[in-house]
N, C-alpha and C positions, 0 to 999 in steps of 0.2 A: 960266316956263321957265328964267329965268337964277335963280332961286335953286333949283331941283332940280338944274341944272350946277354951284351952289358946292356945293352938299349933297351929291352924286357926287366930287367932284374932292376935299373936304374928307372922306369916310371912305375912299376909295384911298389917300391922302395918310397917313394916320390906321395905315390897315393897310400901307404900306409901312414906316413909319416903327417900326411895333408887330413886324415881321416882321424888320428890320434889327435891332434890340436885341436879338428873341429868338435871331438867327445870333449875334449877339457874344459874351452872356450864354453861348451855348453854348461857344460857342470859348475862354471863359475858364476853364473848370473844368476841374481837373484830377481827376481821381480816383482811387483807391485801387486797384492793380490787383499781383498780383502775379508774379513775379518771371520765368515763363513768358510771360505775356502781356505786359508788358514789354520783354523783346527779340525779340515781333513788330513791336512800333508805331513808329511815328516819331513820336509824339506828344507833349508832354510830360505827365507823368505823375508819380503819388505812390508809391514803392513803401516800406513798411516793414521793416524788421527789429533784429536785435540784435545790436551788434558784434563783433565774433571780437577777441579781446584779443590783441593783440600785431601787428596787421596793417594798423595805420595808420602812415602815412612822410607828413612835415610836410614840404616841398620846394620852394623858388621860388616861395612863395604859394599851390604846390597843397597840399591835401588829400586824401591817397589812405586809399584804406578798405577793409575786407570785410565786408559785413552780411549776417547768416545770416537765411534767411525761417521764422519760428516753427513754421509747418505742415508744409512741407515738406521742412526742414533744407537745401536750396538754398544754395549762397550767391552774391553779386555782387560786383563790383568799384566801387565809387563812388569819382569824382573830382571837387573840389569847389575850384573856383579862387576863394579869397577868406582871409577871419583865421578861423583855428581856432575853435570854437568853445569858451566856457568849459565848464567840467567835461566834455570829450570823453570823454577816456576814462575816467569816470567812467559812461557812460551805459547806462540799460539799454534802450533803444530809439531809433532812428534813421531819420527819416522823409527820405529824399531827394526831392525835387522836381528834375527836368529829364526829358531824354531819353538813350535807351539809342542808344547808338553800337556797331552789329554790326560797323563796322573794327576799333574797339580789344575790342570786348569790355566795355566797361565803360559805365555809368548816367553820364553826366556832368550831375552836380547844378550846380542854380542856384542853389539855396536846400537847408539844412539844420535839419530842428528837432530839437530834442534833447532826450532827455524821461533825465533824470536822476534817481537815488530820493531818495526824500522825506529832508529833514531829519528832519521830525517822525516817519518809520516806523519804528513799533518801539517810542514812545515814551509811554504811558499817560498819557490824559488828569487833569489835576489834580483834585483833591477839593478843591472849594469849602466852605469852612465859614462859615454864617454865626453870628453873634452877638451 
């Protein structure tokens, strides 16, 4: 009898423990959502697009932005308290990570990725000669 009690108590244990990782695992993902659906959530969230040139203001460690949404030509306000990032405004696409704040209006980013064009675009691979 007392090892059918540990063998109960040890797969409840088992499935508690399997059912708390998979709440966490869930609560860590953000995902890709765009630019309507994001100033319903209060979640944080990824939303993409491509910057509007000339509408970012560098200020007191913030970073303000406008990024246009590709599909829907939408655009947002991101604010992003930290160090600019390098080749900003060089970039051709702009993935904000945080949450959308419906007081200001704007995406207040945690995090910033920045997807800049290629060195090498545009640039014809070498012919190798051997001999």
């Amino acid at each position: 009898m007392n090892r059918r009690l540990l063998y109960l108590a040890g797969t409840v244990l088992l499935l508690a423990f399997a059912g708390f990782a998979f709440t966490s695992f869930r609560q860590q993902l953000t995902p890709y959502v765009g630019f309507a659906e994001a100033q319903k959530s209060n979640r944080t969230l990824q939303v993409a697009g491509g910057l509007v040139k000339g509408s970012s203001d560098y200020a007191d460690g913030a970073l303000s932005f406008t990024i246009r949404e590709p599909k829907t030509s939408a655009t947002m306000r991101v604010r992003y308290r930290g160090v600019k990032p390098a080749n900003f405004e060089e970039a051709i696409s702009i993935v904000a990570i945080g949450r959308y704040s419906a007081s200001d209006g704007v995406m207040e980013a945690d995090k910033l990725l920045v997807k800049c064009p290629s060195k090498y675009q545009g640039v014809a691979p070498e012919e190798k000669t051997y001999g």
